[in-house]
C-alpha positions in Angstrom: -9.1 -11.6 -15.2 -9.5 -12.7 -11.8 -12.1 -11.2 -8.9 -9.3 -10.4 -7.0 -7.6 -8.3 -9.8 -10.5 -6.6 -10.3 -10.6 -5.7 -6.4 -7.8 -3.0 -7.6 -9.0 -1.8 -11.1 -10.6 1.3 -9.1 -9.2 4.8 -8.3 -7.9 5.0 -4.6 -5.2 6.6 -2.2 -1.6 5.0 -0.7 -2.6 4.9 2.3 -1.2 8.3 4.4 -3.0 11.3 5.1 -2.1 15.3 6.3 -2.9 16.5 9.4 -3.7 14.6 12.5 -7.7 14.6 12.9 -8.9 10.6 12.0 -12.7 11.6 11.4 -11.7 14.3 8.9 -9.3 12.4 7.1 -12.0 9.6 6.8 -14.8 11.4 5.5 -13.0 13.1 3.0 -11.3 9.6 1.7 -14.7 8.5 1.6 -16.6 11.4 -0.1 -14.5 11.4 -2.7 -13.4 7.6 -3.6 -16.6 6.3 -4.4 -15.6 2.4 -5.4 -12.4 1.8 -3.0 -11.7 4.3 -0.3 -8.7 3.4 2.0 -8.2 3.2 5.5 -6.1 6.7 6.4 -2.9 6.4 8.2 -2.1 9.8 9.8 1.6 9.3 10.2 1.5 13.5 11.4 -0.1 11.8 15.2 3.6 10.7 15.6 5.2 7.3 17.2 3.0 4.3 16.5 1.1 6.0 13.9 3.8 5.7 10.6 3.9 2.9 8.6 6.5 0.4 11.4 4.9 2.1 14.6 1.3 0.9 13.0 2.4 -2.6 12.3 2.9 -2.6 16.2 -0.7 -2.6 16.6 -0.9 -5.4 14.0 1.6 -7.6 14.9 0.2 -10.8 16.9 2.5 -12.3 19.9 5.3 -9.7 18.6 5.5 -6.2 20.7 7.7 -3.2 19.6 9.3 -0.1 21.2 10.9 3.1 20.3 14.9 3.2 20.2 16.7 6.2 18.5 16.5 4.3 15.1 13.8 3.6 15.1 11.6 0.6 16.6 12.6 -2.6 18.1 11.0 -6.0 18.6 10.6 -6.3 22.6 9.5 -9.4 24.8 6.5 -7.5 26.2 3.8 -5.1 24.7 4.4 -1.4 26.1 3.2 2.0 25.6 4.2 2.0 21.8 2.3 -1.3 21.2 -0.8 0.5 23.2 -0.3 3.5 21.4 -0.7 1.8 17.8 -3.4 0.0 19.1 -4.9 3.4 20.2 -4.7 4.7 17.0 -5.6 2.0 14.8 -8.9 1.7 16.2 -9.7 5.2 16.1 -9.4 5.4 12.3 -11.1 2.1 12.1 -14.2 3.8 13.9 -13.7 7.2 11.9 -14.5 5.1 8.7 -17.0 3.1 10.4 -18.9 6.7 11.0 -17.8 7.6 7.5 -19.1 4.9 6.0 -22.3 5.1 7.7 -22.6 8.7 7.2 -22.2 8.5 3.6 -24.7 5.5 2.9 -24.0 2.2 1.0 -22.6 4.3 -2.4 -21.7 1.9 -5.5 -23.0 -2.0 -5.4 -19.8 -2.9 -5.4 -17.8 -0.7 -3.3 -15.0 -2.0 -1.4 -12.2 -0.9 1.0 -8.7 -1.1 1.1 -6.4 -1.3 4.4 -2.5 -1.1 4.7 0.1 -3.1 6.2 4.4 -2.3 5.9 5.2 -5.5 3.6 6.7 -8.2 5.4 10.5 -7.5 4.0 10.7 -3.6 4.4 8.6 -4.5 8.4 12.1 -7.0 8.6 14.2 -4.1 7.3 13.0 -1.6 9.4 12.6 -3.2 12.9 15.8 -4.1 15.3 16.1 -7.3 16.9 17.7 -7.2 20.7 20.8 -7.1 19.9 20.7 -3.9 17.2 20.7 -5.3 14.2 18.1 -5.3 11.4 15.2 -8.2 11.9 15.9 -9.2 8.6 19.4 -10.1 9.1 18.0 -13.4 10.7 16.1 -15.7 8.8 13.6 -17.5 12.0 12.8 -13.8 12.9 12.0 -12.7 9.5 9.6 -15.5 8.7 8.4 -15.1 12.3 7.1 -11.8 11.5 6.2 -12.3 8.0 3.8 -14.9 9.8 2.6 -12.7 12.5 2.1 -9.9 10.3 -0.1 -12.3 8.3 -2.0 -13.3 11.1 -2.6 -9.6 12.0 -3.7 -8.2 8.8 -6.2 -11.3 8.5 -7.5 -10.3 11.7 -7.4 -6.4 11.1 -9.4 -7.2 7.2 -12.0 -9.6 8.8 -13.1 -7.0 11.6 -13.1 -4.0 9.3 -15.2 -6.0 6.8 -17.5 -6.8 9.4 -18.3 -3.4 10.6 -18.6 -2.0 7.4 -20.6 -4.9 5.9 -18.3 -4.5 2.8 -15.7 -6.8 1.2 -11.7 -5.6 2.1 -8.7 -5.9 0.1 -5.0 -5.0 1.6 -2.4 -3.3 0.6 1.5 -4.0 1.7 3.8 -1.6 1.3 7.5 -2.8 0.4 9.6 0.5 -0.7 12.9 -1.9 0.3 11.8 -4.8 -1.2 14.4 -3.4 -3.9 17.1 -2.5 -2.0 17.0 -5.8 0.2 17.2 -8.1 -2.5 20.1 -6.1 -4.1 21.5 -5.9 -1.1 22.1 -2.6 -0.1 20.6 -2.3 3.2 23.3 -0.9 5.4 24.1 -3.2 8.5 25.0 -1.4 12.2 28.4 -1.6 11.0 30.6 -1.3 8.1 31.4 -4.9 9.2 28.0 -6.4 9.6 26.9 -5.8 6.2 23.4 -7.2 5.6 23.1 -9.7 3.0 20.7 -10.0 0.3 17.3 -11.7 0.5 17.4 -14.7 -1.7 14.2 -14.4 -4.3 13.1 -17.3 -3.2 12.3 -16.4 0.1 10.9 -13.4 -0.5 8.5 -14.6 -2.7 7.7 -17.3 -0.3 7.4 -14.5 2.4 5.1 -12.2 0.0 3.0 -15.5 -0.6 2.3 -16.4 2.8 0.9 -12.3 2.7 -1.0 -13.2 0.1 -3.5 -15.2 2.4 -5.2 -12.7 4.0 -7.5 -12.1 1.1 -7.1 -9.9 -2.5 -3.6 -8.4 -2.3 -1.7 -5.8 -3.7 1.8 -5.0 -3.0 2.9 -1.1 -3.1 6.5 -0.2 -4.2 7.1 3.2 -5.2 11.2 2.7 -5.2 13.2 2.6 -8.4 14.1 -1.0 -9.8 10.7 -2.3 -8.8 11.3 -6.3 -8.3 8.9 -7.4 -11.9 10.2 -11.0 -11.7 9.8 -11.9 -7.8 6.1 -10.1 -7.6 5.5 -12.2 -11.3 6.3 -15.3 -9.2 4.3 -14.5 -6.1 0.5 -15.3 -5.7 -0.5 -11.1 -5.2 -3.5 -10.0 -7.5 -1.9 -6.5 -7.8 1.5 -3.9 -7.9 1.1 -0.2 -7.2 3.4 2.2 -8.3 5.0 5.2 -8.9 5.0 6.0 -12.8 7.2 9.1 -12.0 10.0 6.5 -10.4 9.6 3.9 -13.6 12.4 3.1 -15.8 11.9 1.8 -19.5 13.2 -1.6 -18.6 9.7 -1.8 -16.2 7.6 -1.6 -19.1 7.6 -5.2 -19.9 7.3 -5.8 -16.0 3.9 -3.8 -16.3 3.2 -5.4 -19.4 3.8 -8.8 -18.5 2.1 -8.5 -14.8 -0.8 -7.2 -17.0 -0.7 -10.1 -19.3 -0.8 -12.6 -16.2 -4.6 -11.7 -15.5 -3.3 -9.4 -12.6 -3.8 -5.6 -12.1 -1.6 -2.8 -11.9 -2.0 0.3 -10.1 -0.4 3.4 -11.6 0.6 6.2 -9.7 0.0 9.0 -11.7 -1.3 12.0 -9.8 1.7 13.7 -8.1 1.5 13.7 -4.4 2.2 17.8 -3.4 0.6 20.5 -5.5 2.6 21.2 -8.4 2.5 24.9 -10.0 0.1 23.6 -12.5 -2.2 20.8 -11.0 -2.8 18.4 -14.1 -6.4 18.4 -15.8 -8.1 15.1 -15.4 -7.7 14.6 -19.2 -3.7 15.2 -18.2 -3.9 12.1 -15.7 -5.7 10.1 -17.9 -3.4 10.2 -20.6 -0.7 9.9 -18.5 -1.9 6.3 -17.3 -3.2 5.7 -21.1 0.4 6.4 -22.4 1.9 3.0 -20.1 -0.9 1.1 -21.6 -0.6 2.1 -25.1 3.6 1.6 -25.3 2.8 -1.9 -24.3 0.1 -2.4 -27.1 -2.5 -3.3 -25.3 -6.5 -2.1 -26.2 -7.9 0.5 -24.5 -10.3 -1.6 -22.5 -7.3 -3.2 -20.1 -7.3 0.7 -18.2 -10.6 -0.2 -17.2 -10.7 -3.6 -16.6 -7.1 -4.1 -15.1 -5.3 -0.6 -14.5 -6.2 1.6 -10.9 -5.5 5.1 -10.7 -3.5 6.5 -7.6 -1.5 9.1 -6.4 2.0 8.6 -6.9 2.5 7.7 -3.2 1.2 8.7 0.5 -0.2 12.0 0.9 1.1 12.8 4.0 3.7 15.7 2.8 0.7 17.3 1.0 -2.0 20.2 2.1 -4.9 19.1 2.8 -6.2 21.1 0.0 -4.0 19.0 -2.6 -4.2 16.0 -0.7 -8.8 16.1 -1.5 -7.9 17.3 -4.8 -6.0 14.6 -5.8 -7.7 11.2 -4.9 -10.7 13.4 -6.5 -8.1 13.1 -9.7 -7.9 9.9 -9.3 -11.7 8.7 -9.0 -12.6 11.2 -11.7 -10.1 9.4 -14.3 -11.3 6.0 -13.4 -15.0 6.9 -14.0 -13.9 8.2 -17.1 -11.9 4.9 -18.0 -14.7 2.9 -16.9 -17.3 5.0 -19.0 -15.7 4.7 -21.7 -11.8 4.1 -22.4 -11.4 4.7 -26.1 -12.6 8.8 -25.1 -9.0 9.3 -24.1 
């Protein structure tokens, strides 16, 4: 197994958070995932602090604004690309204080930032003219390459104020849907075409760059042979949203030498919140349909939430990255116990 795999064979979050208040959100995240806390994104602060308005603060010789859709690409930076700026460095220096607060914890702790993925950032972000960014293919590579240069950025400062090694996360919920096509265009009669495989794979490669990488997809149909094919150390996703056919996309990822994270805590309070001997059988029972020993849900298997946490209370929003790290301290203790 590569370093980079094992980067992500650790119990941690998505990526959102409830409520508005950085340095809260932070020290929590922190307390309580002891071997790869996240960055929070408080998507509840409004524009430029979701998933698109952050990349705005990201993104390097590309601004965005607000337009009722959404938010476009725009010749000059404004008050959104200020805003996500704004915003991104608070959290940065909430876990900065976190961090410090809460000493150097495990030898080998790390911490994870996110980033949109460079297909759903093309999907979700207009071009002048209306349309989707991704319906062009020099603006799509020109933000896959600026998002690149961002994140790159973004991991090395982070992993110089906390003195700790940083891994990223890209999010791609339309990966799926844009290589299948079904994107809907501005009109009925500008449909959006599907991204060739090819291209997205070179896109998610040129992503890959910035360091350890694991790509987040919490969608239905998850893409098993174009993330196969690309050069990302990890997939994330939703175990709830999987399909029988992605076993042997799991199984197969696993096989590769790569990690795989499984979202298995459910991401609001259900009327019975699981046991953490109900989550760890739940990730167990992937891992033992495909046949593999016991020791791969330590060695190549995180633990997650299904997806962001940002619909949850902040009650069930500590309680269950506290799931999470509990089940992968039981894995790594001993994994045959389950």
């Amino acid at each position: 197994m590569s370093s980079s795999a094992s980067a992500f064979a650790r119990a941690t979050g998505i990526g959102s958070w409830p409520g508005t208040t950085a340095r809260e959100a932070a020290e929590i995240v922190v307390g309580e995932l002891h071997t790869l806390p996240h960055l929070v994104e408080l998507p509840g602060r409004g524009v430029g602090a979701d998933m698109i308005g952050r990349a705005g603060g990201l993104l390097v010789d590309i601004a965005v604004d607000t337009v009722p859709r959404g938010y476009r690409i725009v010749p000059r930076p404004g008050a959104v690309t200020r805003r996500a700026l704004s915003l991104l460095r608070e959290d940065v220096d909430a876990l900065e204080e976190a961090w410090e607060t809460a000493g150097a914890g495990a030898p080998d702790r790390m911490v994870k930032v996110q980033a949109p993925g460079p297909v759903t950032l093309a999907a979700q972000l207009e071009l002048g003219n209306g349309h989707r960014a991704i319906t062009d293919a020099g603006a799509l590579r020109d933000l896959a390459a600026s998002l690149a240069e961002g994140v790159s950025v973004h991991a090395a400062e982070v992993a110089r104020r906390l003195g700790s090694p940083v891994v990223v996360q890209f999010d791609e919920p339309l990966l799926p849907a844009a290589l299948a096509g079904r994107l809907s265009g501005v009109t009925s009669m500008t449909p959006v075409h599907p991204v060739d495989e090819v291209v997205a794979i070179e896109l998610l490669d040129l992503c890959a760059t910035v360091g350890p990488v694991a790509v987040h997809c919490c969608a239905a149909e998850v893409p098993w042979k174009v993330l196969q094919r690309s050069k990302i150390a990890a997939v994330s996703v939703d175990v709830g949203a999987l399909a029988a056919g992605d076993l042997d996309g799991v199984g197969e990822f696993v096989e590769s030498g790569r990690a795989v994270l499984l979202g298995v805590v459910p991401t609001t309070a259900p009327a019975k919140p699981p046991a953490v001997e109900e989550v760890a059988t739940a990730a167990a029972a992937v891992t033992d349909r495909l046949g593999f020993a016991r020791n791969v849900l330590r060695e190549r298997v995180g633990i997650t939430p299904g997806c962001g946490l940002a619909g949850a209370t902040p009650e069930w929003a500590r309680r269950a990255v506290e799931l999470c790290q509990r089940t992968a301290d039981g894995f790594a203790q001993d994994p045959e116990a389950v």
